[in-house]
C-alpha positions as CSV (number, residue, x, y, z in Angstrom):
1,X,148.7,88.9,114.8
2,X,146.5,87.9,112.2
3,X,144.2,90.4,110.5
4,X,141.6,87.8,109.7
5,X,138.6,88.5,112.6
6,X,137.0,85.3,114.0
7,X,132.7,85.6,112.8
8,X,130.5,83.3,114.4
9,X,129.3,81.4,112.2
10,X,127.1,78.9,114.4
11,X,123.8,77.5,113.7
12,X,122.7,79.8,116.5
13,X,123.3,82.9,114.7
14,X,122.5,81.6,111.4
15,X,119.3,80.6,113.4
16,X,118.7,83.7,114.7
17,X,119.1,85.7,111.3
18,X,116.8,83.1,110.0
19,X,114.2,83.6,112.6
20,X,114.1,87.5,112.2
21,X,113.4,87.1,108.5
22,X,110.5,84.8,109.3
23,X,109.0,87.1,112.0
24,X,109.5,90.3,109.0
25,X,107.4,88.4,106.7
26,X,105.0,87.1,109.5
27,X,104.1,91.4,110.2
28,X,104.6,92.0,106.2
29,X,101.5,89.5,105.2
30,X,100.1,90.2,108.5
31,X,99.2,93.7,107.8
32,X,97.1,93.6,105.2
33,X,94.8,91.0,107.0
34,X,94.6,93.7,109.8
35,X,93.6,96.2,106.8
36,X,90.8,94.1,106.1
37,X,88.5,95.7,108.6
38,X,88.7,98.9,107.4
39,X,88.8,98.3,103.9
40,X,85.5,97.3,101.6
41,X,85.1,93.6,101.6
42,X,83.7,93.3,98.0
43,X,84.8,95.5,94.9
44,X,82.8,95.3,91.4
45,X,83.5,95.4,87.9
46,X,80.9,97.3,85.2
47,X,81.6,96.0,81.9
48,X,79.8,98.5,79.4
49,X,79.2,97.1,75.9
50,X,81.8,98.7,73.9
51,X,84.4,96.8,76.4
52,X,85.0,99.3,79.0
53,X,85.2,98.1,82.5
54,X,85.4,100.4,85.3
55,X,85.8,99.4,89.3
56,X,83.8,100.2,91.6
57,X,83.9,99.4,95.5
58,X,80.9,98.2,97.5
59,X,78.5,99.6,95.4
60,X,75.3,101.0,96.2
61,X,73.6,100.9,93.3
62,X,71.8,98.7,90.5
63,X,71.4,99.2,86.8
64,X,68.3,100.2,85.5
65,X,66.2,96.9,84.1
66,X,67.2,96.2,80.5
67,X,70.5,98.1,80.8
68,X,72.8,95.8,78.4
69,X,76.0,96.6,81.4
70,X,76.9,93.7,83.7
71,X,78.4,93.7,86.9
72,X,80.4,91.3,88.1
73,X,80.6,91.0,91.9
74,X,84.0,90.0,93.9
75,X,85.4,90.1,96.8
76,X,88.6,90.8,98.7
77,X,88.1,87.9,101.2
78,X,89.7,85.0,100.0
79,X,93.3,87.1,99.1
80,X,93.0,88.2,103.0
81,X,92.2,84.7,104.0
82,X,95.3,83.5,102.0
83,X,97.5,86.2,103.4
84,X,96.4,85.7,107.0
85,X,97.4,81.6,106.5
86,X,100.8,82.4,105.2
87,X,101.5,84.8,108.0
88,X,100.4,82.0,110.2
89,X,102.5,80.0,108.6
90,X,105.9,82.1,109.0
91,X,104.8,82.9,112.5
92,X,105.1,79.5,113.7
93,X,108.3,79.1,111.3
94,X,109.4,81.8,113.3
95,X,108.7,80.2,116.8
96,X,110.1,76.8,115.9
97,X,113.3,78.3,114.5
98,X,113.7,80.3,117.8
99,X,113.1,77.2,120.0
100,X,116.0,75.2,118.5
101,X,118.7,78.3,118.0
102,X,119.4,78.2,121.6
């Protein structure tokens, strides 16, 4: 009797593997989309002039007119936006895969 064990080694499992490792990433990138409602939607930079920046999350307040500090407004948006269309994208990587391990 041979030692050697007989793996499966079909497109099916490989398939399935595959299809598990798409639907991973899918709830990975998927996450922080979800996050998005509970965290600030728009953070801001003070840039003092001797360089210093600091960061600062939705903001409440404006400098005082003539104050030589700018703020530079951003917002967390478009990197959620970007995260929600990969995790699109491996979600329906993950369907197609599943429909033709069978």
């Amino acid at each position: 009797m041979s030692l050697y064990r007989f793996r499966d080694t079909s497109i099916s499992v490989r398939a399935r593997r595959l299809s598990r490792l798409w639907f991973i990433l899918t709830i990975i990138l998927a996450v922080p989309c979800l996050a998005f409602i509970f965290v600030p939607a728009e953070f801001s930079v003070l840039v003092q002039p001797d360089g210093t920046a600091r960061w600062l999350y939705n903001r409440q307040f404006d400098l005082p007119t003539g104050d030589p500090a700018v703020f530079y407004d951003c917002s967390f948006a478009p990197l959620f936006w970007c995260f929600l269309g990969c995790s699109l994208f491996y979600y329906i990587i993950h369907r197609l895969v599943l429909r033709y391990a069978a």
